[in-house]
N, C-alpha and C positions, 0 to 999 in steps of 0.2 A: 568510742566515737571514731577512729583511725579505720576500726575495722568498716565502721557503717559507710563511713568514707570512701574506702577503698571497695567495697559492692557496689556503691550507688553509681562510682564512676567507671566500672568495669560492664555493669549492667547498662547505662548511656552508651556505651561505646559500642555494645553487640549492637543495640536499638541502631544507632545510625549506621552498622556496617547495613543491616538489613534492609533499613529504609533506602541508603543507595541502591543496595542490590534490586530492591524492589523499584525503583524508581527506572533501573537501565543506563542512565550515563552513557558517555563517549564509551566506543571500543580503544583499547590501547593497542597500538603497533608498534612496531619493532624489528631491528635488520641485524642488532648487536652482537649476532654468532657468528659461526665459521660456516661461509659460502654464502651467510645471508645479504641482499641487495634488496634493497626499494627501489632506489634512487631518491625522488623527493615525493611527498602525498600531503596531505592534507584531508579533516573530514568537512563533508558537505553539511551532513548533519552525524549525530551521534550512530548511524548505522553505515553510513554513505562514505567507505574510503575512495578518495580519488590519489593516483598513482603515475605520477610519472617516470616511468623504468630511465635506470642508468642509462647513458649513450656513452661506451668506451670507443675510444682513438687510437689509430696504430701510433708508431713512432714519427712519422710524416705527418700526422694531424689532420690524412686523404681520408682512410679506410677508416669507417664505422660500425659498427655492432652493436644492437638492441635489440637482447630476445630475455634473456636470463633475469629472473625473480624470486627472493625467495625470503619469507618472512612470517614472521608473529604475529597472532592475533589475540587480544585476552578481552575478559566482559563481553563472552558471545553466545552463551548458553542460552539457548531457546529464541536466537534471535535471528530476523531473515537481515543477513549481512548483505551487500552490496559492493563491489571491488570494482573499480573501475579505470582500466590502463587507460593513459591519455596523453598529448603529447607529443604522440607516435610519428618517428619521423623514419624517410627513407634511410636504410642501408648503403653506403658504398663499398664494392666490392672489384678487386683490383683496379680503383680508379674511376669505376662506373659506379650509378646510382645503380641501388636495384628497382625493380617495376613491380614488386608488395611491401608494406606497410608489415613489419611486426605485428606477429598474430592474425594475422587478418587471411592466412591459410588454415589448414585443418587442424589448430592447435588444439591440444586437451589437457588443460591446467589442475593440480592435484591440491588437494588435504590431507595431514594425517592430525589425530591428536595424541602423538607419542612417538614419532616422527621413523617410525618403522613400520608399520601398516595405511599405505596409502590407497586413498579413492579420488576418483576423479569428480568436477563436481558437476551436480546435475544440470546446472543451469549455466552455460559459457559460453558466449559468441561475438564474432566480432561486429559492429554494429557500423555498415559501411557509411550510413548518413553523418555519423558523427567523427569516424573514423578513430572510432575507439573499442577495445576488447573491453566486455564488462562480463563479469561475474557475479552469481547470485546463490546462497544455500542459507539452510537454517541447520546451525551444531548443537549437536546433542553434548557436545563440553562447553568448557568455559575458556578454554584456551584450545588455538589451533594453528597449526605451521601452513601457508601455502606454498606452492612455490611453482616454477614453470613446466620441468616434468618432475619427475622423485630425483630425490639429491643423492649425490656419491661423495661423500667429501674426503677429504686424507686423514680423517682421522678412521672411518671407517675402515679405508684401505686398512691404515697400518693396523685397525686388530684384528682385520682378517687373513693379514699376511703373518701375525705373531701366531696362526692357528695353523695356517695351510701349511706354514714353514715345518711342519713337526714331521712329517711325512719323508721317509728317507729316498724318494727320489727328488724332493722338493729342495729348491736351497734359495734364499731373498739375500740380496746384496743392494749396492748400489753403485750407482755408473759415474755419478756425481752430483751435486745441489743446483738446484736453480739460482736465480737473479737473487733473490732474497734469503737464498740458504738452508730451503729445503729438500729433503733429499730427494733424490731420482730413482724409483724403485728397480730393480731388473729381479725376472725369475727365473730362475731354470729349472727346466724338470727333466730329468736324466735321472732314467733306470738305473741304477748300478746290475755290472755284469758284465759279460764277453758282449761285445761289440758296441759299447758304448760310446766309443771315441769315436765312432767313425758313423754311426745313424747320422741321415741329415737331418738337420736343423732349418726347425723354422721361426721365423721373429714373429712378432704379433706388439703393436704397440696400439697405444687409445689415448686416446684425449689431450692432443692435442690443443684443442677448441675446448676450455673450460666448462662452457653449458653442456656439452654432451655426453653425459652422465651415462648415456647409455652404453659406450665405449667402454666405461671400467667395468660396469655390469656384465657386461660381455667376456670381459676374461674373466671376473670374480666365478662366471659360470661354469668358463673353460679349465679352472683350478680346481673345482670345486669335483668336476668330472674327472678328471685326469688323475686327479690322487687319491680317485675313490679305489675301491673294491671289484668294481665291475669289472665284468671280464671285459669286456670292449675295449675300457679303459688300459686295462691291464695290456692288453694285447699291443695297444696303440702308443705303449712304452717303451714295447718291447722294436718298436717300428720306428720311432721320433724323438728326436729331444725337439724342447720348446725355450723359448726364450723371450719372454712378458715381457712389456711394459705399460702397467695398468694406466700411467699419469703420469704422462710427460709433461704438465703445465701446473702445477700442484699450487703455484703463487696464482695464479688465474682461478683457477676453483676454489681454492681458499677464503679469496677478495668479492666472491660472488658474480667472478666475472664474466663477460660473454664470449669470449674469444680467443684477447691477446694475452700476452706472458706481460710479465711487471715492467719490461721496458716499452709496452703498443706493439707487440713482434708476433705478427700473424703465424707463429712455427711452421706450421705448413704449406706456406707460401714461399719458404727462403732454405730448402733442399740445392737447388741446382750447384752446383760445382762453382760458375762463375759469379754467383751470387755472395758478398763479402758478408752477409748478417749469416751464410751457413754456416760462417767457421769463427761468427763473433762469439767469444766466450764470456764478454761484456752486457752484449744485449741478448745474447739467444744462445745463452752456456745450454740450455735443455736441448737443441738439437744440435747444438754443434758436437758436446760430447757423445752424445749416441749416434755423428755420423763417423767419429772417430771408434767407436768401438765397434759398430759395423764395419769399419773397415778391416778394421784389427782381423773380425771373427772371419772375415770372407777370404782376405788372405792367409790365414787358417786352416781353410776350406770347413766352417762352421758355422754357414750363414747359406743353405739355399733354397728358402722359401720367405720373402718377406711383407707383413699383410700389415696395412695400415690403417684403423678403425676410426668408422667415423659415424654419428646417427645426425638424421635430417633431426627438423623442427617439426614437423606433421605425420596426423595419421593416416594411411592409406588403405584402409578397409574396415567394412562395419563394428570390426571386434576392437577397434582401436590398437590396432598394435603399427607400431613403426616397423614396418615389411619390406619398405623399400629394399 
């Protein structure tokens, strides 16, 4: 009788996993990861997310930011989903408004469903009547990540620095933690050999500005060449040390942020010398100390080439690549 029991209610249970599934239900969403951001949404109907993207503040509560998205989708298999940013409000930028609307240039919002292989999606545009970006696809899964371009988060970094690191002209340290105590990468790639103390050196840092993912990707590229095999490579060791820094905002990326570091600290806004947030180790520990180590290196004479990375929000030619 226990056992009849215990079929008859195992057998009930598959019946209505199915009948849900076959019925479709609400999609579930979600932001509960690392670098994920909604802000707040709501569904209109069971296909129909509505989304209003985060709005982050500097430390003055002048300067704003809202571009960055990036989230979970589940119960979507076979179904034309509908996304819909809304909300949208202007930007301020040192003090001024700006004169577009998030999204509302030539943005190209991504999917993946395994969150390593990304595509863009086929239907996305900004809709100026309503002045909102919406989105539209049907997934061939059941779950799927979106988000505003492809993500770079630190956790990536750190297993592609426990890789790159093996290479013996490679060495990863760190320069110091941010606001909330994560570390600050630096790399150096120095050939071992006769004349290595004395190649010039060039800095290379990225990311600043949380959202721009394309920044670590850009040196994940320039490590990835550099400590190859290739003779080009090889050759241009024998010419340059280098000295990375993939993610200088790592609490900003982390948080899913668009912009500022964990205290509203635009980092690349507060460089100048007479400026007191360069050298606050309080609010802007991530460039104060790396303008402390650039110093160090240049008095050195270990620092004479310095490149600061930055990728826009839009694409500038048919293939969609951010070319600017």
């Amino acid at each position: 009788m226990f056992r009849s029991t215990s079929i008859f209610t195992i057998v009930f249970s598959v019946l209505i996993v199915f009948s849900l599934a076959a019925s479709g239900g609400p999609i579930c969403v979600s932001d509960d990861f690392e670098s994920g951001s909604l802000g707040s949404w709501h569904l209109e109907d069971d296909t129909h997310l509505v989304v209003v993207p985060r709005r982050d503040f500097d430390q003055d509560s002048v300067n704003t930011s809202t571009c960055w998205f990036h989230g979970k989708l589940s119960n979507v298999l076979e179904r034309e989903v509908t996304i819909q940013f809304a909300g949208l409000e202007y930007g301020v930028y040192n003090g001024k408004r700006g004169n577009t609307l998030p999204f509302c240039r030539n943005t190209v919002t991504m999917f993946s469903y395994d969150r390593e292989h990304w595509q863009r999606f086929s239907n996305a545009a900004f809709d100026s009547t309503s002045e909102t970006y919406i989105m539209s696809q049907i997934f061939s899964r059941d779950s799927v990540w979106i988000a505003y371009t492809i993500p770079y988060t630190l956790s990536q970094l750190e297993a592609f620095l426990a890789t790159v690191g093996n290479h013996p002209a490679v060495s990863v340290s760190t320069y110091g933690h941010s606001v909330q105590g994560r570390p600050l990468y630096m790399v150096d790639v120095v050939e071992p050999g006769p004349g290595a103390a004395i190649r010039p050196t060039v800095w290379i840092i990225a990311r600043q500005h949380s959202f721009e993912s394309g920044g670590t990707w850009a040196v994940q590229g320039l490590l990835e060449f550099i400590s190859s095999d290739h003779p080009e490579a090889a050759a241009i060791r024998q010419q340059l040390n280098f000295r990375l820094c993939p993610m200088v905002n790592p609490d900003g990326v982390t948080a899913g942020g668009s912009r500022f570091n964990a205290r509203g600290v635009d980092l690349n806004r507060h460089w100048h010398a007479s400026d007191p947030l360069s050298r606050n180790l309080e609010m802007a520990p991530e460039t104060a100390l790396l303008k402390r180590a650039m110093t160090r290196a240049k008095k050195a004479g270990k620092l004479d080439l310095w490149i600061n990375i930055h990728n826009n929000d839009m694409v500038w030619n048919e293939d969609g690549d951010y070319v600017r």
